[in-house]
N, CA, C and O of each residue as an XYZ file, in Angstrom:
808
protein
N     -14.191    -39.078     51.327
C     -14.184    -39.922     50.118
C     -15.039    -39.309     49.023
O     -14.655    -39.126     47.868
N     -16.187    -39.025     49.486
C     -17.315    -38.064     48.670
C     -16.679    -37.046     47.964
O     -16.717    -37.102     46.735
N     -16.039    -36.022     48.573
C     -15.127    -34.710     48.029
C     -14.554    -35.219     47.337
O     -14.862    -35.124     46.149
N     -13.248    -36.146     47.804
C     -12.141    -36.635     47.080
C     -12.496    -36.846     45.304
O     -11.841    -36.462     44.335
N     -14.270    -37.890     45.395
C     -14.618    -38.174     44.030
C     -15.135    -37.306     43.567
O     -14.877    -37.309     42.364
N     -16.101    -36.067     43.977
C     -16.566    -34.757     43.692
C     -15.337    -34.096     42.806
O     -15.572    -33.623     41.694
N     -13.661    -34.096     43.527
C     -13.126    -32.825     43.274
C     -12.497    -33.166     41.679
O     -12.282    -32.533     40.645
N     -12.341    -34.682     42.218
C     -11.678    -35.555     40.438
C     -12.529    -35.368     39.153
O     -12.142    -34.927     38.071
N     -13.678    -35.764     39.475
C     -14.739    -35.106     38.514
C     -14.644    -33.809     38.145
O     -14.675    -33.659     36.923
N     -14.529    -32.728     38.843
C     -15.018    -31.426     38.499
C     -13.355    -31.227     37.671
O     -13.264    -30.261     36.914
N     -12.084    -32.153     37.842
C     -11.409    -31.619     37.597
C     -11.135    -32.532     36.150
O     -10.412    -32.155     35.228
N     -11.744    -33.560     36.189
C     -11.866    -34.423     34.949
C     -13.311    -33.596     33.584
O     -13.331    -33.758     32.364
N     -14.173    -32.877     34.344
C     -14.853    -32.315     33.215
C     -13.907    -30.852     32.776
O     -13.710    -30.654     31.577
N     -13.370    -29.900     33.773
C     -12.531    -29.123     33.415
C     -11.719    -29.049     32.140
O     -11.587    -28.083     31.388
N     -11.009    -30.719     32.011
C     -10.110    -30.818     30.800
C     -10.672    -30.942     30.093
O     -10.316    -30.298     29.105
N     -12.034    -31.838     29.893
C     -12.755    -31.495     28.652
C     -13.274    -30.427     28.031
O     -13.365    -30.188     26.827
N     -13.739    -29.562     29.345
C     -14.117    -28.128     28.355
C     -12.768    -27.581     27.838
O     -12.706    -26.982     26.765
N     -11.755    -27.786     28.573
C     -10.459    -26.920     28.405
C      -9.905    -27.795     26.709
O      -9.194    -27.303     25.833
N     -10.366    -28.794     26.730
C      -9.805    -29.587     25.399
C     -10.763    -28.579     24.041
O     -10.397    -27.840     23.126
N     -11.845    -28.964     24.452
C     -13.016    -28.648     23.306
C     -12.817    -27.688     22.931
O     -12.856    -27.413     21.732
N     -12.385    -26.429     24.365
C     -12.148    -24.859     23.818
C     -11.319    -24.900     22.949
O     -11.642    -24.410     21.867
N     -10.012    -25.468     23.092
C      -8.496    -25.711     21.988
C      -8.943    -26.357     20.887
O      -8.488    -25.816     19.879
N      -9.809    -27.507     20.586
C     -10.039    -27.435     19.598
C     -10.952    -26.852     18.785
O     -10.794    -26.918     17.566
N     -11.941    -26.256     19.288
C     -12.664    -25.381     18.485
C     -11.872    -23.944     18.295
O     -12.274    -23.321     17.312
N     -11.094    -23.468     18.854
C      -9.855    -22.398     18.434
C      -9.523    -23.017     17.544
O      -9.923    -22.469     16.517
N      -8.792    -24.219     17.272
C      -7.869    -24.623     16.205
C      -8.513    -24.842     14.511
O      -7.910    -24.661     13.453
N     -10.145    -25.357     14.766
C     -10.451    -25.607     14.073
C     -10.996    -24.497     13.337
O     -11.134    -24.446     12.115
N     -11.376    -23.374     14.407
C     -11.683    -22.100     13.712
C      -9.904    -20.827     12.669
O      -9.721    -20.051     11.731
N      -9.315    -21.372     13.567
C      -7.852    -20.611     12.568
C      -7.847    -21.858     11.550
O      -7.710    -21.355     10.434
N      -7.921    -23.037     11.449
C      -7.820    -23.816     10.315
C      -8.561    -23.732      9.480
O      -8.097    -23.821      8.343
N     -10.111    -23.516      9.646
C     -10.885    -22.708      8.334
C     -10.193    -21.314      7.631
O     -10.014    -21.019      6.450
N      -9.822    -20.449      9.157
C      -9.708    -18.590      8.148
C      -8.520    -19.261      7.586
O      -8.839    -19.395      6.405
N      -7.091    -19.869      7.758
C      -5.810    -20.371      7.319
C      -6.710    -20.760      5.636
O      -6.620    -20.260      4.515
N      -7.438    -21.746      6.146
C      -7.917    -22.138      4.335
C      -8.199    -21.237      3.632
O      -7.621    -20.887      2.603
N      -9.136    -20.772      4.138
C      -9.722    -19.119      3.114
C      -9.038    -18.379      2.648
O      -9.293    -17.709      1.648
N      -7.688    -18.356      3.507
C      -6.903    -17.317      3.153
C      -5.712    -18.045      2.180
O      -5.042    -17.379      1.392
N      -5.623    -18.854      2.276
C      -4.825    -19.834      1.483
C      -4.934    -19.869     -0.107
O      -4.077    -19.889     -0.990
N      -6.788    -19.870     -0.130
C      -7.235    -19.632     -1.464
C      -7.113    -18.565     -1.884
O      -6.913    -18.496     -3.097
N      -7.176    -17.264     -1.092
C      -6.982    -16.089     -1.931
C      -5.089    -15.566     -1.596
O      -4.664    -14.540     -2.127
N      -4.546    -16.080     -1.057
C      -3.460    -15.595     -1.427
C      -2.197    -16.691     -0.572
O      -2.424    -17.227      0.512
N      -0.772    -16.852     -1.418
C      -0.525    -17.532     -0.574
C       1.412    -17.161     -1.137
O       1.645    -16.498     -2.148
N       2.473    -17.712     -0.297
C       3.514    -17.338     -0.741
C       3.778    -18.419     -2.176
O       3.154    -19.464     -2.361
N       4.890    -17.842     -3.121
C       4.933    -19.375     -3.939
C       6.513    -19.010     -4.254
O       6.965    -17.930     -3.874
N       7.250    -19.868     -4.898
C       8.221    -19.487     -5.111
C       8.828    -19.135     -6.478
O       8.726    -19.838     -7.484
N       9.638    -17.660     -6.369
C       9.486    -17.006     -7.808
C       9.610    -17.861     -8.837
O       9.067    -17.638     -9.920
N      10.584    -19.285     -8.519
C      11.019    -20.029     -9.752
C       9.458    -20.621    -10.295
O       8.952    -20.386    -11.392
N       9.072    -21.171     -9.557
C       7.567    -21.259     -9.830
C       6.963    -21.288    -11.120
O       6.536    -22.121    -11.920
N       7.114    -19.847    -10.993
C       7.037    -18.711    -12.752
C       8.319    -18.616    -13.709
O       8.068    -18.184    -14.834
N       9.620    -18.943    -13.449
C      10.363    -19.142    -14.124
C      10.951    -17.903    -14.494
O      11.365    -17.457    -15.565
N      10.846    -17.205    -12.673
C      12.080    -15.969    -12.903
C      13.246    -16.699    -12.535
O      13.387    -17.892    -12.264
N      13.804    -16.045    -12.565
C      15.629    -16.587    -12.129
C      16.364    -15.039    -11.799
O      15.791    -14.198    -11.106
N      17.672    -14.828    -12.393
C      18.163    -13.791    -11.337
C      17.662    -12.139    -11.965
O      17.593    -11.978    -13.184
N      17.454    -11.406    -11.354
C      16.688    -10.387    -11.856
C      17.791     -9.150    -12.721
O      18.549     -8.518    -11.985
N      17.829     -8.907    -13.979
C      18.445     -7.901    -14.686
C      18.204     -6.611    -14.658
O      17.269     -6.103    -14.039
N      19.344     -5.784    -15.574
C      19.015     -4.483    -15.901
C      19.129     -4.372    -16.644
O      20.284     -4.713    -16.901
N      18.400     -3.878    -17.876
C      18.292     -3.167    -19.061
C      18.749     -1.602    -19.056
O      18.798     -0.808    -18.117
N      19.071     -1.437    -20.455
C      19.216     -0.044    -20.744
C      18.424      0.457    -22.147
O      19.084      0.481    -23.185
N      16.780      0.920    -22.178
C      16.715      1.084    -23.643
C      16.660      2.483    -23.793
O      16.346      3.364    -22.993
N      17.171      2.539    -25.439
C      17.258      4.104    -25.721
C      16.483      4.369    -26.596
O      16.355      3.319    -27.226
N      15.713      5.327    -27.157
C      14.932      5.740    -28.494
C      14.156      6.879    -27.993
O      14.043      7.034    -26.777
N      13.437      7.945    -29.088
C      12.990      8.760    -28.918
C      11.539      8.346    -29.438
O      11.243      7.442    -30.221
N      10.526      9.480    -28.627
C       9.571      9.762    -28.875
C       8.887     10.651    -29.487
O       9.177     11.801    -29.156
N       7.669     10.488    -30.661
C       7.357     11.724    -31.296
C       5.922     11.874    -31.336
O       5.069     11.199    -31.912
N       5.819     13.039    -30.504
C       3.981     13.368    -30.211
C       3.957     14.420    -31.165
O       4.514     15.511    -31.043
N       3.104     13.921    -32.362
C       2.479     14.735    -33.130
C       0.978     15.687    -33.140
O       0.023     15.124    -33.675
N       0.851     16.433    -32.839
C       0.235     17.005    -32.194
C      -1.019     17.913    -33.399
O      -2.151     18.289    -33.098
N      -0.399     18.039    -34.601
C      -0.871     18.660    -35.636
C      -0.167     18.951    -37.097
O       1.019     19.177    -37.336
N      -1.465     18.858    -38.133
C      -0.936     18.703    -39.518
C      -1.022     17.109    -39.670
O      -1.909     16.463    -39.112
N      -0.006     16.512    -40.488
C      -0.462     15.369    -41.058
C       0.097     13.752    -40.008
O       1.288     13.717    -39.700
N      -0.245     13.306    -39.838
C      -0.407     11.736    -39.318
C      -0.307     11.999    -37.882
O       0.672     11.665    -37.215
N      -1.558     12.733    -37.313
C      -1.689     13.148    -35.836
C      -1.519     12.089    -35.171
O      -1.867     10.963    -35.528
N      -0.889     12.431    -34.006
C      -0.324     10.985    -32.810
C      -1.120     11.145    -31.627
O      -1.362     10.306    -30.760
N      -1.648     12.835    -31.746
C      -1.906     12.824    -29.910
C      -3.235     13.713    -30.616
O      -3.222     14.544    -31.525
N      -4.363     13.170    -29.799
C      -5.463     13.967    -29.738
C      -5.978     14.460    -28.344
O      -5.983     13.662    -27.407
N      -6.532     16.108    -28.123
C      -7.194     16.181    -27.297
C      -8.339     16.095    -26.851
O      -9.073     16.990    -27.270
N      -9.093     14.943    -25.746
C     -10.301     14.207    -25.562
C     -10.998     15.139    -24.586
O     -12.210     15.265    -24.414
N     -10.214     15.632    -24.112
C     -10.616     16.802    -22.873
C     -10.247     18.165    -22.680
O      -9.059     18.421    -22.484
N     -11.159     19.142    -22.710
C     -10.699     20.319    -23.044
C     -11.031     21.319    -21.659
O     -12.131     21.518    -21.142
N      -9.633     21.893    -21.234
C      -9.492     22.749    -19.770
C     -10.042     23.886    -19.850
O     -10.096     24.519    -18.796
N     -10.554     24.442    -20.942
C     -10.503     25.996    -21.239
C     -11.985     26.429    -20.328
O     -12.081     27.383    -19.555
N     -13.058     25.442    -20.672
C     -13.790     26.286    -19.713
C     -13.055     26.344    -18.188
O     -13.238     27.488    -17.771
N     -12.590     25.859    -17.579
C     -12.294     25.909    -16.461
C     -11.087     26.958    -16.278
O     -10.472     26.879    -15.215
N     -10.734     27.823    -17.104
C      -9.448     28.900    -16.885
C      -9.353     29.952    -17.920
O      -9.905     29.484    -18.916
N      -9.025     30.862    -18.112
C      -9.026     32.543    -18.981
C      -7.619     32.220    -19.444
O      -6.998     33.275    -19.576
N      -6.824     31.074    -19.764
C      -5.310     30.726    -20.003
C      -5.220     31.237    -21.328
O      -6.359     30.841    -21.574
N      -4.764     31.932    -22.734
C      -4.417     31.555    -23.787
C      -3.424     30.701    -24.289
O      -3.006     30.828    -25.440
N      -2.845     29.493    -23.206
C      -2.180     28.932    -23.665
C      -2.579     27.959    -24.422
O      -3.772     27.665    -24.498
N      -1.312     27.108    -25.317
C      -2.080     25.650    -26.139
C      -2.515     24.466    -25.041
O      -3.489     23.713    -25.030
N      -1.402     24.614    -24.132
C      -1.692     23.435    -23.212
C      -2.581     24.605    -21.927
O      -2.322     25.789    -21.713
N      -3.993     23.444    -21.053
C      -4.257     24.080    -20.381
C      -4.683     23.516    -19.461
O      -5.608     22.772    -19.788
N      -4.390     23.500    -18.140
C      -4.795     22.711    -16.842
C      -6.526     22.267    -17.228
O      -7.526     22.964    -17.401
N      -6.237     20.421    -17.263
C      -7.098     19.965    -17.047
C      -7.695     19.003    -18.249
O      -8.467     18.050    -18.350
N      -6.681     20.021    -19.294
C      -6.685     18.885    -20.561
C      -6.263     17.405    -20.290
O      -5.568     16.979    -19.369
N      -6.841     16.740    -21.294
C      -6.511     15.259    -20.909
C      -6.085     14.669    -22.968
O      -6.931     14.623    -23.862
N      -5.115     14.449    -23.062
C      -4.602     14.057    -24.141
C      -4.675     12.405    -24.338
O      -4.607     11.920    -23.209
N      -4.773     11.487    -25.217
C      -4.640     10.008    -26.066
C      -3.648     10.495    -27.220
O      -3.694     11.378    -28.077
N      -2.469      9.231    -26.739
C      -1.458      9.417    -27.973
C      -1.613      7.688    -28.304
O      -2.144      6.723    -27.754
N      -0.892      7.924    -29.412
C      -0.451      6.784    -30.096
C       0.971      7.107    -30.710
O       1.275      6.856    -31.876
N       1.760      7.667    -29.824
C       2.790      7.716    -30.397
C       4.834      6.904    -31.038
O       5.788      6.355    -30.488
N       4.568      7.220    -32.007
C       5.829      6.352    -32.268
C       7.288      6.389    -31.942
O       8.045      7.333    -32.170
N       7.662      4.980    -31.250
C       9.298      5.586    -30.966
C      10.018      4.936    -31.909
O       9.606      4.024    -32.627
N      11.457      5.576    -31.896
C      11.835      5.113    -33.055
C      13.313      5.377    -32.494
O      13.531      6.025    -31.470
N      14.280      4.801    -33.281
C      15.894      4.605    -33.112
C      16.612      6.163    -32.925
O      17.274      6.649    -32.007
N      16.251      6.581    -33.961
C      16.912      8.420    -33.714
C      16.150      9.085    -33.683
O      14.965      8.753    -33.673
N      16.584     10.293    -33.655
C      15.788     11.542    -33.611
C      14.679     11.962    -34.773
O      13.665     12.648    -34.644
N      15.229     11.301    -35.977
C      14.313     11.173    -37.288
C      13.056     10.558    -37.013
O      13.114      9.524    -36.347
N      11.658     11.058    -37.464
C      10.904     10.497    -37.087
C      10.918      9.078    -37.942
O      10.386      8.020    -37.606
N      11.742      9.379    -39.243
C      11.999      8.336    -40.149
C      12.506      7.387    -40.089
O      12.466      6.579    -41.016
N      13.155      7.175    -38.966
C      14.396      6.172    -38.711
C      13.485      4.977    -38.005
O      12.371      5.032    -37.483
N      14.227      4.090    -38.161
C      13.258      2.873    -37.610
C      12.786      2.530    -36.404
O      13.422      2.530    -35.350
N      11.513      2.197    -36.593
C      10.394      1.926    -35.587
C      11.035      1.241    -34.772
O      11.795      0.347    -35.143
N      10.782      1.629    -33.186
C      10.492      0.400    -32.474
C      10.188     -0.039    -31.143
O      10.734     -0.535    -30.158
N       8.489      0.574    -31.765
C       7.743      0.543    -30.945
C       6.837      1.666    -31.168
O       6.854      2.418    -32.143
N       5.754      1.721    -29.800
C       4.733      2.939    -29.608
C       4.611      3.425    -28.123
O       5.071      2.643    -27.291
N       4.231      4.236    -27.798
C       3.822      5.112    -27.240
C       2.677      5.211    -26.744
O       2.275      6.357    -26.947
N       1.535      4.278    -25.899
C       0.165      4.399    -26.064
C      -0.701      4.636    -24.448
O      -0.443      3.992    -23.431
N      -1.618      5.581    -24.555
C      -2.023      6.094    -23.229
C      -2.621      7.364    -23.289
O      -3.466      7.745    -24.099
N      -2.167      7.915    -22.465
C      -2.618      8.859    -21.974
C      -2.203     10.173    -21.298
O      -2.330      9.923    -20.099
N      -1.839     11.251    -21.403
C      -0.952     12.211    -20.761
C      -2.335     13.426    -20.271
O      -3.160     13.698    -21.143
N      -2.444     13.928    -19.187
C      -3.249     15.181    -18.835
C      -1.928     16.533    -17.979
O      -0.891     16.328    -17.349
N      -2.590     17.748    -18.343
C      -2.011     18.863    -18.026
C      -2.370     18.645    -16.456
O      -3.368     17.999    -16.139
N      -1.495     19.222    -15.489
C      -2.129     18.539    -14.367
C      -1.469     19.559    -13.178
O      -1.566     19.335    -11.972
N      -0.917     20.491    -13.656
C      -0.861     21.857    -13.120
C      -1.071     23.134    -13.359
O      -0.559     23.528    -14.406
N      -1.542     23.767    -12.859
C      -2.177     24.939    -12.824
C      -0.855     26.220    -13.315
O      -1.154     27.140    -14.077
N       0.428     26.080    -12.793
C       1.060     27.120    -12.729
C       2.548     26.823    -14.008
O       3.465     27.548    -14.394
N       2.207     25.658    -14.262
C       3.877     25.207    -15.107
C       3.090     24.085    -16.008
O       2.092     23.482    -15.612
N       3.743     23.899    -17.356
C       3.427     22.786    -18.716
C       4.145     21.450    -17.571
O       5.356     21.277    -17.430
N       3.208     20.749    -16.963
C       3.743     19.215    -15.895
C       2.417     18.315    -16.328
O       1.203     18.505    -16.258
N       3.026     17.542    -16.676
C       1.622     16.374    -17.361
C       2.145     15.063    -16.506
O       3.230     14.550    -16.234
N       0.838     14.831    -16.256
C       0.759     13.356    -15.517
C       0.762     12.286    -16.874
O       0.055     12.356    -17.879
N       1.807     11.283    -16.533
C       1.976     10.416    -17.620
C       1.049      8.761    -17.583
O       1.358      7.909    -16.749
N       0.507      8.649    -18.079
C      -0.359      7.084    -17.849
C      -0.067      6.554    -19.273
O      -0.840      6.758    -20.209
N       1.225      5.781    -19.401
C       1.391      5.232    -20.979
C       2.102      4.237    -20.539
O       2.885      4.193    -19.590
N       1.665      3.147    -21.560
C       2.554      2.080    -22.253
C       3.886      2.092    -23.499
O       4.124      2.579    -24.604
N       4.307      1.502    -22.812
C       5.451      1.427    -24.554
C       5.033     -0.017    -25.386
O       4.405     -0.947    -24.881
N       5.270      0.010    -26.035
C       4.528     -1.475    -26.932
C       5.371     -1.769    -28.006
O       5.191     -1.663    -29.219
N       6.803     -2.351    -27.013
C       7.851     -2.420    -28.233
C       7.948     -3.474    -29.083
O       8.179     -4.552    -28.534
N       7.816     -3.475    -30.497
C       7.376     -4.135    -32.055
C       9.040     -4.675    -32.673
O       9.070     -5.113    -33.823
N      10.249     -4.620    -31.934
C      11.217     -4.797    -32.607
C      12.438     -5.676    -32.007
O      12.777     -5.314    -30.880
N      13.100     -6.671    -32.505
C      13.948     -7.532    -31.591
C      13.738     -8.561    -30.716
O      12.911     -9.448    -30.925
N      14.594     -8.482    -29.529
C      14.312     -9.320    -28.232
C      12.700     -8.556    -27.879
O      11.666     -9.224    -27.851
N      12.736     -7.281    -27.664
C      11.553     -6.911    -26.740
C      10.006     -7.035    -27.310
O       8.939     -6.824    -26.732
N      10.357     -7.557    -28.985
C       9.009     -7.461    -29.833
C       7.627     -8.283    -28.814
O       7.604     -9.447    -28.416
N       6.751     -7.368    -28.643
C       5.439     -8.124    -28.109
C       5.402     -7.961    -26.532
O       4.584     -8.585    -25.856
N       6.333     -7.087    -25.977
C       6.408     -6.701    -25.172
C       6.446     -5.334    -23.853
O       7.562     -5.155    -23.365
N       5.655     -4.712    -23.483
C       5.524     -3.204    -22.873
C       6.385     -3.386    -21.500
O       6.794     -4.207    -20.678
N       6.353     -1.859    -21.904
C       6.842     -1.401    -19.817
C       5.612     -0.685    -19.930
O       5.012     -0.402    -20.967
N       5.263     -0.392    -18.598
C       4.321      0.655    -18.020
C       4.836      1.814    -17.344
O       5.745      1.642    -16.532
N       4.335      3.116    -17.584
C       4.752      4.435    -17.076
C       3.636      5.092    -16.370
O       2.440      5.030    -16.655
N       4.206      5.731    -15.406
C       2.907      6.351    -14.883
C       3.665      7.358    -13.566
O       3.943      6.866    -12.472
N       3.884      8.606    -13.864
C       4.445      9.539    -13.377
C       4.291     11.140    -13.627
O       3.212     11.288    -14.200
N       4.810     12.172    -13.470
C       4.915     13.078    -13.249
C       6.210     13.780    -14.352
O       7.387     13.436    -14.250
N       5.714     14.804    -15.385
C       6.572     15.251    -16.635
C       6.670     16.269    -16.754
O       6.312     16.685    -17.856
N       7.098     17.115    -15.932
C       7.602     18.124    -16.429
C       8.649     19.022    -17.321
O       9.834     19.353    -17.265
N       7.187     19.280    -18.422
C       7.857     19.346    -19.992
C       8.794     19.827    -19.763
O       9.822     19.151    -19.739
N       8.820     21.425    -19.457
C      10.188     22.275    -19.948
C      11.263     22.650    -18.854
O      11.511     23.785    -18.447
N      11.888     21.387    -18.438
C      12.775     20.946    -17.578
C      13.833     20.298    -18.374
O      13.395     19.714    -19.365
N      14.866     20.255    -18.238
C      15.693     19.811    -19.167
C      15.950     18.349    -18.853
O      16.153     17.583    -19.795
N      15.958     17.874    -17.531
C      16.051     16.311    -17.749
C      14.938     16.212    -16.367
O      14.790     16.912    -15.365
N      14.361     15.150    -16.813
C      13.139     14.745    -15.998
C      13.436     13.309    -15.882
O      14.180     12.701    -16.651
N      12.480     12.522    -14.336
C      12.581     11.161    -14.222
C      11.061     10.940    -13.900
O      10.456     11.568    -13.031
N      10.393      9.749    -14.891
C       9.158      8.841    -14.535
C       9.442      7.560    -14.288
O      10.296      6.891    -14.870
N       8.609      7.154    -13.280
C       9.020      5.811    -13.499
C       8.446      5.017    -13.759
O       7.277      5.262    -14.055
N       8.906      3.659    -13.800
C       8.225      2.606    -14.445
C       7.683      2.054    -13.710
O       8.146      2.406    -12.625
N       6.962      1.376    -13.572
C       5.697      0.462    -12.470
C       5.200     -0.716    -12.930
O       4.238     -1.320    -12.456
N       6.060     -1.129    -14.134
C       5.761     -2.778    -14.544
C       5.918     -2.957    -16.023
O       6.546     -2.250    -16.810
N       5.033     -4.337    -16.303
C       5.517     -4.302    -17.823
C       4.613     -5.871    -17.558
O       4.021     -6.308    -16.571
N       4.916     -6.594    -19.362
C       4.794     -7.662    -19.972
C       5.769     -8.058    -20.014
O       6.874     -7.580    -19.757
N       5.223     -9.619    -20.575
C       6.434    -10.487    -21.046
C       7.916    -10.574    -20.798
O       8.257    -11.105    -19.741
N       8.848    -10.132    -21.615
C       9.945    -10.349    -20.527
C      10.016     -9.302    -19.564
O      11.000     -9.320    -18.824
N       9.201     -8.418    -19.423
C       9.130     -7.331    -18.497
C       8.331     -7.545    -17.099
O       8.381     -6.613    -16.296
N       7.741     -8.483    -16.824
C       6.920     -8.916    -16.144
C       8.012     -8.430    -14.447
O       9.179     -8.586    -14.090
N       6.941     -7.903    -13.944
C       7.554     -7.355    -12.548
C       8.568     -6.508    -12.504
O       9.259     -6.405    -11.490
N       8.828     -5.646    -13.834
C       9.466     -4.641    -14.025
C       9.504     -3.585    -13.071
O       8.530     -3.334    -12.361
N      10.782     -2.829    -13.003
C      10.734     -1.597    -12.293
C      11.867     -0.697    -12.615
O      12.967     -1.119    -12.971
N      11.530      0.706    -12.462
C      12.448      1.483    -12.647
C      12.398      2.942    -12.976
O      11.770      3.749    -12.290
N      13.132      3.279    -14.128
C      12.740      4.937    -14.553
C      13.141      4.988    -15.545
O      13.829      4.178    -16.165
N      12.490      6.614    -15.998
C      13.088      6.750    -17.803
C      13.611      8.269    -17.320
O      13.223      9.089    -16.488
N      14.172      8.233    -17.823
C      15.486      9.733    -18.186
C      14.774     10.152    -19.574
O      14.849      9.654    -20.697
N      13.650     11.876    -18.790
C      13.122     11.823    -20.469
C      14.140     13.863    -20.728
O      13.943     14.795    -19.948
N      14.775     13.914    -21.561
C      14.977     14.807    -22.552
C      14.312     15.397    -23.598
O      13.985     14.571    -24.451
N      13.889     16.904    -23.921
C      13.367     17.329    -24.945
C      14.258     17.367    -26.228
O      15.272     18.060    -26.305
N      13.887     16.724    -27.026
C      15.036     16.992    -28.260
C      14.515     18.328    -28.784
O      15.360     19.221    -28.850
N      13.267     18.621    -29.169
C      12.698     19.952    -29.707
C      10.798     20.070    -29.254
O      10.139     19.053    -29.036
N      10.351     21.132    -29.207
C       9.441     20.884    -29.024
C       8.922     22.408    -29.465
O       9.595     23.422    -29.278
N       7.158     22.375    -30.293
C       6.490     23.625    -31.028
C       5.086     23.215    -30.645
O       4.704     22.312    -29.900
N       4.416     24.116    -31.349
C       3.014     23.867    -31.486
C       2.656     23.037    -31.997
O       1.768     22.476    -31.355
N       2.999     22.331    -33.423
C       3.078     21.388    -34.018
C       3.408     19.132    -33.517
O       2.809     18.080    -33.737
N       4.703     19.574    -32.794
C       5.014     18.348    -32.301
C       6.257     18.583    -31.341
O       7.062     19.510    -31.434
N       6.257     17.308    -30.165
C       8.012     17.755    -29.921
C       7.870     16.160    -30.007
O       6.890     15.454    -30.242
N       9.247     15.843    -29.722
C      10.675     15.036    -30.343
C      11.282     14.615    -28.872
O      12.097     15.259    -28.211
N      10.784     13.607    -28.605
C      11.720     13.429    -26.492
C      12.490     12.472    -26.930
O      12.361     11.601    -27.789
N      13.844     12.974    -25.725
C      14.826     11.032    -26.073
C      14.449     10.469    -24.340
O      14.282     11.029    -23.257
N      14.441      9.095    -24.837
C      14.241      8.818    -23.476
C      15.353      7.693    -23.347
O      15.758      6.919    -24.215
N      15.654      7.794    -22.293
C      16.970      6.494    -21.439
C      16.178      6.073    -20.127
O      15.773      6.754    -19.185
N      16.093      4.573    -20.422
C      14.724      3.682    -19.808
C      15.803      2.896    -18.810
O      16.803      2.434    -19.359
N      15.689      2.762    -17.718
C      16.572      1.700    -16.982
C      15.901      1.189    -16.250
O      15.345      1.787    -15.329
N      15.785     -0.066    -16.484
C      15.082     -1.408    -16.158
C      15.453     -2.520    -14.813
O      16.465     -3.175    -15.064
N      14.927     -2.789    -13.678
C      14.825     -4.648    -13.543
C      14.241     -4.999    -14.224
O      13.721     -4.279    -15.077
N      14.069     -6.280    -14.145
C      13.063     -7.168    -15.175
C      14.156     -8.398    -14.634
O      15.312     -8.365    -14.212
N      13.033     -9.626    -14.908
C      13.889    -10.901    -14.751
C      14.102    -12.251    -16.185
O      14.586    -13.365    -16.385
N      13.486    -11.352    -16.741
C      13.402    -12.577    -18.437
C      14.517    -12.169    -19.539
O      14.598    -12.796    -20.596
């Protein structure tokens, strides 16, 4: 009889530790669940007021002025101690443009938009510039609105691809690439066309 009530006991405190353990597990994933809740959590895209996601196509050229009158691109960083190159461009330079795009090939033709960032020489053996720029287009539907670029340019290639890695406003969660072309290019300035192809959901 003694055992019998001995063994009920030992097997009646059992479930309690066995309870307490489960809930102190539960209560410990229900704190990290919160924590993590606050810093990140799923939501749903409509949420934000995407809807079905598009493609764009924009076209216009770019003009990095480089020297003489209404300079676009300055150099902030200079490669030369680091190489015996006589070239203009030289591994390690680091360039700031502000440059303007515009409808045609004319630098005259109408604005629309800029060009703003950053380009560095970024090989040793070939003119290949790492691209870190915004577009900051001023005209139409896209007025008040950028894509972001940030890729790999190798100038004197006849068609090159960077891609895009985001944007503003209706660009928001953008992705894609630009198709860049040299229209002309000197010591002075060159002249790129670029063909931009877009998602985006606005």
């Amino acid at each position: 009889m003694v055992a019998s009530v001995l063994k009920t006991q030992s097997f009646i405190i059992f479930l309690i530790l066995f309870f307490i353990t489960i809930i102190s597990s539960f209560s410990r994933l229900t704190i990290a669940y919160g924590y993590s809740k606050l810093f990140g959590k799923y939501i749903s895209p409509s949420s934000l007021g995407l809807k079905r996601e598009k493609l764009s196509h924009l076209h216009f050229y770019l003009h990095d002025v480089l020297s003489g009158k209404n300079v676009t691109a300055i150099r902030v960083v200079d490669g030369k101690p680091s190489t015996t190159s006589s070239s203009q461009f030289i591994f390690g330079d680091v360039y700031v443009i502000d440059d303007p795009l515009t409808i045609e090939p004319d630098i005259n033709s109408k604005t629309v938009g800029k060009a703003q960032g950053t380009y560095t020489v970024a090989s040793q053996g070939e003119l290949s510039l790492l691209m870190v720029t915004n577009f900051a287009f001023t005209e139409g539907k896209y007025n008040g609105n950028t894509l972001s670029v940030l890729g790999r340019n190798e100038v004197l290639s006849a068609v090159r691809e960077i891609p895009i890695v985001g944007g503003s406003g209706v660009f928001r969660f953008a992705r894609g690439y630009a198709q860049v072309r040299t229209q002309s290019i000197n010591q002075a300035r060159a002249i790129v066309e670029y063909n931009v192809f877009v998602f985006h959901y606005r």
